[in-house]
Every structure is written in structure tokens, then in C-alpha cells.
ZAKOLLUM-818037 format. One line per field, with one value per residue (C-alpha): chain; x negated, y negated, z. Coordinates in steps of 0.02 Angstrom, whole numbers. Each point is the difference from the previous one (the first is absolute). Example, Ala and Ser with C-alpha at 12.3 -4.5 7.8 and 13.67 -1.06 7.14 Angstrom:
<rs>
ch	c(A  A)
X	c(-615  -69)
Y	c(225  -172)
Z	c(390  -33)
</rs>
This chain:
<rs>
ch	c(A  A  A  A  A  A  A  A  A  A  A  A  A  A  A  A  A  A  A  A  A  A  A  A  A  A  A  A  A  A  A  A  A  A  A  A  A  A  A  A  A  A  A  A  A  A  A  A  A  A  A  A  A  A  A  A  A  A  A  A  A  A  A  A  A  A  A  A  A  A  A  A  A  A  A  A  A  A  A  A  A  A  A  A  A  A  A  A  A  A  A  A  A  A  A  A  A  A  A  A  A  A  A  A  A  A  A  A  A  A  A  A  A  A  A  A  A  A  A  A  A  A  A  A  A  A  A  A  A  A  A  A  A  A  A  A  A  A  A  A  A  A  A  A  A  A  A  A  A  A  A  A  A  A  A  A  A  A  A  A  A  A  A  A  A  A  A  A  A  A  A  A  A  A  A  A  A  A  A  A  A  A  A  A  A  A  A  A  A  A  A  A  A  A  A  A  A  A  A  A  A  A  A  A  A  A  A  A  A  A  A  A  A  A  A  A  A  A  A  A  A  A  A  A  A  A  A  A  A  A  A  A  A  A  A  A  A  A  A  A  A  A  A  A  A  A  A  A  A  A  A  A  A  A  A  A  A  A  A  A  A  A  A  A  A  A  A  A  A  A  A  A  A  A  A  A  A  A  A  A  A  A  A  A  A  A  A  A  A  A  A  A  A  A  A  A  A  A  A  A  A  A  A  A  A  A  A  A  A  A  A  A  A  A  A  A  A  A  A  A  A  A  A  A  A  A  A  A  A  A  A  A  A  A  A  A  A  A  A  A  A  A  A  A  A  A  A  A  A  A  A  A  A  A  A  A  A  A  A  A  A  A  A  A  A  A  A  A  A  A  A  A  A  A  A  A  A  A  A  A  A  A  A  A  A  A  A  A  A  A  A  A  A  A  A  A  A  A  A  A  A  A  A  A  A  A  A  A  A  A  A)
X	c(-24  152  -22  123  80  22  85  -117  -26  119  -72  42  190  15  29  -68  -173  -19  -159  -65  -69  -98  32  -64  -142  -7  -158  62  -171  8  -148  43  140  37  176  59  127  -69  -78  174  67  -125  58  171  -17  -94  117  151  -88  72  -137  75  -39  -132  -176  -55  -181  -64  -169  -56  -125  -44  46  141  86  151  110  -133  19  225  -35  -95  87  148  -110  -82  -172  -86  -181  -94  -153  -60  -67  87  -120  -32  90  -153  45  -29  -6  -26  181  53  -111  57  174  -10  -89  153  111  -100  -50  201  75  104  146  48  -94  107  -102  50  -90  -116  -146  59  89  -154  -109  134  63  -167  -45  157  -34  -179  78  144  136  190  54  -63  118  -21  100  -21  62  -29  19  -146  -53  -135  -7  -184  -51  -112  144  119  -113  -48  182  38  -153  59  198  -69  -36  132  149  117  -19  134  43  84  123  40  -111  -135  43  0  -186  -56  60  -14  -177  -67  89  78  128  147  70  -165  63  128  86  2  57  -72  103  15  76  161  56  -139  76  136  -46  36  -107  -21  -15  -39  -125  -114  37  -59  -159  -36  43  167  147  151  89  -148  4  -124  -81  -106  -99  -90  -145  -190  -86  -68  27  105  161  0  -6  -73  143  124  -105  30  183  6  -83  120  145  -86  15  178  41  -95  75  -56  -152  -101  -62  -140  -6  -173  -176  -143  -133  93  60  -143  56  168  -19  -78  146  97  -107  -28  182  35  114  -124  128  123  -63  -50  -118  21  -127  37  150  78  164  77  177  -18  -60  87  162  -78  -7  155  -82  -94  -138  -96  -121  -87  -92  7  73  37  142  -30  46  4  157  96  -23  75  114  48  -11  141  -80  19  -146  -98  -125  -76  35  -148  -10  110  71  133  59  30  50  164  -8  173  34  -133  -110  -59  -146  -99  -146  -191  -125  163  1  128  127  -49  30  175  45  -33  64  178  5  -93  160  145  16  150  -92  -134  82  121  -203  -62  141  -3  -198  38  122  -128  -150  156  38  -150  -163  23  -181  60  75  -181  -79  111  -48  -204  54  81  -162  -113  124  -13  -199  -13  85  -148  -180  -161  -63  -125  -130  -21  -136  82  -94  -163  74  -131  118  29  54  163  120  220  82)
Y	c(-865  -110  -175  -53  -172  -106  -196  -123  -178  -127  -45  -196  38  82  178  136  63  210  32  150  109  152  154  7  139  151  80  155  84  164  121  133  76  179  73  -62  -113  -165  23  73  -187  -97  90  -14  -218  27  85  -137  -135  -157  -9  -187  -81  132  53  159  53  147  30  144  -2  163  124  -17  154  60  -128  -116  99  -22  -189  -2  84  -130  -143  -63  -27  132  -61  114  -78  197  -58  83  118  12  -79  -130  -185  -64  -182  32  49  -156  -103  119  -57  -176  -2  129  -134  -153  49  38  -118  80  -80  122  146  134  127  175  117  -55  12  -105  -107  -47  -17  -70  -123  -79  -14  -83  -126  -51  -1  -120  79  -54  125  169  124  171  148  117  167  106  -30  -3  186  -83  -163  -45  -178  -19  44  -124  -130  4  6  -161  -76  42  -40  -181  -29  129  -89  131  180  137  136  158  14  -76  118  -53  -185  44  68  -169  -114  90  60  -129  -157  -51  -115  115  -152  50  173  34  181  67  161  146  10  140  1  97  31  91  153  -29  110  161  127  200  75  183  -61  -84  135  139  -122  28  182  -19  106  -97  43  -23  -155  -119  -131  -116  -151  -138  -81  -22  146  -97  -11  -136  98  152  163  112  -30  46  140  53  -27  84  168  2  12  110  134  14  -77  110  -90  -184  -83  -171  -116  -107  -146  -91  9  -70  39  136  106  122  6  18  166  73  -29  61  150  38  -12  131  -116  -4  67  -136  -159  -81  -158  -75  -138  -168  -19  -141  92  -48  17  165  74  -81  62  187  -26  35  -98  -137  -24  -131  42  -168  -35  -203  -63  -183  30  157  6  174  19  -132  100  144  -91  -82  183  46  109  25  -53  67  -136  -43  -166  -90  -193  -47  161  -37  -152  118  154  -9  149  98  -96  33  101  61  -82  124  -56  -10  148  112  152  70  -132  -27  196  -8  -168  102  151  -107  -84  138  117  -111  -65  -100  -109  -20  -63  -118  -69  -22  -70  -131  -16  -69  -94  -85  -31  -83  -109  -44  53  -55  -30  -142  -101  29  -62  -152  -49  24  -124  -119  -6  -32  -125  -105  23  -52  -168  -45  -59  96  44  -119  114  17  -16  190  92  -31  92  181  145  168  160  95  90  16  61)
Z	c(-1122  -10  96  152  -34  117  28  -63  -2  -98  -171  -60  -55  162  -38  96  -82  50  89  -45  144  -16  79  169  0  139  55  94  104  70  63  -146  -110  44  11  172  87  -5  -180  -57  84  -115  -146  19  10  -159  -84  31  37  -107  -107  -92  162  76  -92  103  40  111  60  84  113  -27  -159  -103  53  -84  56  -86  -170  13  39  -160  -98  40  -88  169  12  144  46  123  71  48  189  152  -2  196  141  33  -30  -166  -36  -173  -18  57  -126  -145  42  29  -172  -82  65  -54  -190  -6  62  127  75  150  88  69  85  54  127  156  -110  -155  146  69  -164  -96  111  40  -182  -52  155  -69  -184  39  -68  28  113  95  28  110  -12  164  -44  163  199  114  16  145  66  8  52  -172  -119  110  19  -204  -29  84  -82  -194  62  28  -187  -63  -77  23  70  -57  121  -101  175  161  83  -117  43  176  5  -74  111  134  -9  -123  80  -148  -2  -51  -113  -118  -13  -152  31  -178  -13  -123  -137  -138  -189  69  -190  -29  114  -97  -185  -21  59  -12  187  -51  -112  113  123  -139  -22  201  -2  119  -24  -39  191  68  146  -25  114  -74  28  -105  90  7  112  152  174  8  -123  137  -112  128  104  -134  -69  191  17  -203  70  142  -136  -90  102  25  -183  -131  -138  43  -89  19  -116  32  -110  7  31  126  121  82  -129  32  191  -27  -146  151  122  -122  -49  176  12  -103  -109  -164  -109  59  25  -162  -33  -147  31  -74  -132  -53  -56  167  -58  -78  142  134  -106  18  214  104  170  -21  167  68  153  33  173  -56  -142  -65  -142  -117  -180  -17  129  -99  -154  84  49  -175  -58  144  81  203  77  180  42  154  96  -22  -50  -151  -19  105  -104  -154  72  118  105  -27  -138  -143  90  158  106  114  112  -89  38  46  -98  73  -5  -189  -33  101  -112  -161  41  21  -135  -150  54  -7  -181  66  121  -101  -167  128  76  -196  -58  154  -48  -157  53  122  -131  -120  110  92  -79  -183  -80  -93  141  83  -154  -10  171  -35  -144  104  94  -148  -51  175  -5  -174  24  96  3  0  190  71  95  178  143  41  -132  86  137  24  -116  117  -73  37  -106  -26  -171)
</rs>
């Protein structure tokens, strides 16, 4: 740990005595660590995080995950309290926290997910800590009164709240009447070099059983409703018919794996459409893809089209939330209307069969994530946060926590 210095007071010759300042200590809460989006986010600060002026924490509501298990092996501490067992709420969470934060001495909360929003930020209020900060990775998907009206409540005590897009952003003031000058529009940002090493293309296609010509599709995502794989397993078996030698590549796993092997089987397509669960090899196999596609219904920023991007690779995704800010229809991809099979099959179909287009779209993608989706410039911003936050006082507490807690949910 190496100490901050900062101006001090004048000793009696009147030269300036160095005060030394410790570094300013980070609790990041989230509900749990599997491979996904938002945990993928947390990581990422973790790993280029200034750690001579930050001293990083994470605490899991739930299990460690493997996200948990990188963190740690990266020298930061992972404590999982092991609750989150049902969807009932827990006050015990909150006490577990507030004490986490207490015995440690945190400095700054920073909470991710509605349900380590809501714990986290009400234990870092009763603990007194310098500053509470939110991260809202997804747009509304419903707007019920509860989730609103909690949202508003927790915004009153929240120092800052982070909004991964403008669409994001636009949700919270919107439907959680939030002043929009509380809202920071961060960005996701990814480790663009990291897309930059060589890497063997027939080998990882071997590994999946593709033929070298073969055209693939792929995507990287968790298997829920929300990231829209029946649709493109629909708009996939309309291709398949006319193109015999076009595969897809699923990349992920979830509660709907099951259900989607039997679209698939029922389909026909078994022998082309492969599911390769969760793997954290993301640039080897996005190198092995020829398409990159994103189906969403909703979607607040996803990291997993910015690495296909940063891997130029066209991308078909649908225009849904913060999408749109990343992907420039015509330019590094092409947008097609959620739930629309057939407009997502059509948008493939152009751009898997001309190579020219579709290195001209990849090579703009990159482009686009250089220039405007750069994980450090994200993390520099976080840190400009922490650094305004830390400057301050503890939090006094408020006559708002005795308000009754309700129960709603938002990634």
C-alpha cells in the first residue's frame, strides 16, 4: 500500500510539511459473481483501478462465482456473505454489510445490481461512509410503481448514480425522478489491447468441430429472456435451409439453455448449432465467428457487442436501449427491430455473404470502441468520482431510512 501525499501545514521555518494520506478504500457490493455483463464491469475496475490512491474490496451478496475467483486471483479480497438464497427481504444482509463496512473501515460504497443497490446502499447510509455510489446497468424492462418509488427513495441518499448509456440515464430520471444532474453517463469500457494478440482461427474452429469455410454466427451472452436467443435460433433455422454450410455458436449459459436445445433439436439444426456454455476465452472464439449477433428485447449497454466489436467483427443487433449508442446502423452494424426473426435472418444473411461489407462494418467497429469505449477512460472517470467523494466527510444519517422498505427488482 503506498500512501498519497498531500499539502500540509507550515512547520516553524515555514516549509511545507507532506501529509500523508491513505489510500481511499472501495467496497464494491454486488448480488453474485458469475460470468455476465455487469460482473465482467466490476472486474474490469479491479483490474486498472489505481491501486496507490484506491484499496479495492468486493462483497458478494451471494457466492463468489467465477468472476469472484479472477478478482482474487488479481490480489483483491472477494467476501461472499452466501445469503440470496430466495427473493424474500432479508434485513440481515443489510446488517452483515454495514458491519463489513464498519470493522474495515470503508471509505466509499459502490454498489452494482438492484439487489446489492438496495442492500448496499442502505447499509452504507446507517454505516456513515464518505460516499455511496450506484451503478445501473440495464433499462426498465417494466415500470412498476414499487421499483420507481424505492428508486427515488435510495436516489435521495445516493451520492452519485452511474448509468452505463443515455438510455440507461434516461430510465432513471424519468421513472425514478431523479434529478438528471445525479446521474454520471459512464460508458462500459473493455481492455481493447487485449483483442489485439495473436490468435489461431482454425484452431478454435477445430476445437468446435467447424470446417474452416464454414460461416459462423455467434453470440456471447447469458441464456435468459432478456438476450433474445429464441428469436435468433428462429431467424438461424430460416438460413439454414437455404445455406447448408452456415453454423451458430452459442456462447453462454442460463435458465434457458434446456429450452432452447429443444428449439434447436426440434429444429432439426442439432448438428449445427453449438453451445459451448460459459468460456472465458472470449477472444479466441470470437476470432473463430464470421457474424457477430445480438437479439436483445431491452438492453442497457452490453459488453459482449463491444468485444465483437473490438474483435472487428460486423455486428446484427437489435435496437433496443443502449445498443443504439454503440452500434451505428450502416456503419458498424446493422440494427433490426426486437422479437423480429425475420428481419434478423434478412440482416445476417447480408452481411455472412459479403466479406467486403462486412470487414468495411468491423473495421468501422473498432474504430468506434477506440475511440469511444476505451475501458480505461471509463475507469478514470469512476476514479474521478471516488476522488470527489473522498474529499469529504462521513454521511450524517437521515429520518428517510425509517421510511417502510418495498421490494422490486432492475439489473
Amino acid at each position: 500500500m503506498i500512501p498519497v501525499v498531500e499539502s500540509g501545514a507550515r512547520g516553524a521555518l515555514g516549509l511545507q510539511i507532506p501529509k500523508m494520506r491513505r489510500p481511499l478504500s472501495i467496497l464494491y457490493v454486488i448480488p453474485t459473481l458469475p460470468v455476465g455483463g455487469a460482473e465482467q464491469h466490476v472486474l474490469s475496475i479491479i483490474r486498472g483501478i489505481d491501486r496507490t490512491r484506491f484499496e479495492a474490496m468486493v462483497c458478494s451478496l451471494g457466492a463468489k462465482g467465477e468472476i469472484g475467483a479472477e478478482i482474487e486471483r488479481l490480489g483483491t479480497e472477494v467476501l461472499s456473505l452466501n445469503r440470496m438464497r430466495h427473493k424474500r427481504w432479508d434485513f440481515r444482509i443489510v446488517a452483515d454489510v454495514r458491519r463489513l463496512i464498519k470493522i474495515r473501515g470503508i471509505d466509499i460504497v459502490h454498489t452494482h445490481l438492484y439487489h446489492a443497490n438496495t442492500y448496499g446502499r442502505i447499509a452504507a447510509r446507517l454505516a456513515g461512509v464518505k460516499g455511496i455510489v450506484a451503478t445501473v446497468h440495464n433499462v426498465y424492462s417494466a415500470t412498476k410503481l414499487k421499483r420507481r418509488c424505492l428508486n427515488h427513495w435510495l436516489a435521495g441518499f445516493t451520492d452519485r448514480i452511474i448509468a452505463v448509456s443515455e438510455a440507461v440515464k434516461d430510465d432513471i430520471v424519468r421513472y425514478d425522478w431523479v434529478p438528471p444532474q445525479k446521474v454520471a453517463v459512464i460508458p462500459n469500457g473493455i481492455d481493447i489491447r487485449a483483442f489485439d494478440r495473436p490468435v489461431d482461427r482454425q484452431a478454435i474452429r477445430r476445437q468446435l468441430g467447424i470446417a474452416p469455410d464454414d460461416v459462423v454466427i455467434g453470440s456471447v451472452s447469458r441464456l435468459e429472456r432478456q438476450k433474445g436467443q429464441a428469436d435468433m435460433v428462429s431467424a438461424f433455422h430460416r438460413l439454414a435451409r437455404t445455406y447448408p454450410d452456415i453454423r451458430l455458436v452459442v456462447v453462454g449459459d442460463g435458465s434457458l439453455r434446456p429450452a432452447l436445445e429443444r428449439q434447436v433439436a426440434d429444429a432439426g439444426l442439432a448438428r449445427r448449432v453449438i453451445f459451448t456454455g460459459f468460456r472465458r476465452d472470449i477472444v479466441e472464439l470470437l476470432s473463430g465467428m464470421d457474424l457477430f449477433v445480438s437479439a436483445s428485447l431491452w438492453e442497457g449497454q452490453g459488453v459482449s457487442v463491444l468485444e465483437a466489436m473490438a474483435a472487428r467483427l460486423p455486428v446484427v443487433a437489435t435496437r433496443v436501449g443502449g445498443t443504439v449508442e454503440v452500434v451505428e446502423d450502416g456503419v458498424t452494424g446493422m440494427l433490426v427491430p426486437p422479437s423480429d426473426a425475420a428481419a434478423l435472418a434478412a440482416a445476417c444473411e447480408t452481411l455472412a455473404f459479403d466479406r467486403v461489407r462486412s470487414r468495411a462494418l468491423g473495421d468501422a467497429g473498432r474504430a468506434r470502441v477506440e475511440s469511444r469505449f476505451c475501458g480505461e477512460a471509463m475507469i478514470r472517470r469512476i476514479e474521478a468520482i471516488y476522488e470527489e467523494l473522498g474529499d469529504r466527510g462521513g454521511a450524517d444519517h437521515v429520518e428517510s431510512l425509517r421510511t417502510p422498505l418495498v421490494s422490486a427488482g432492475r439489473r
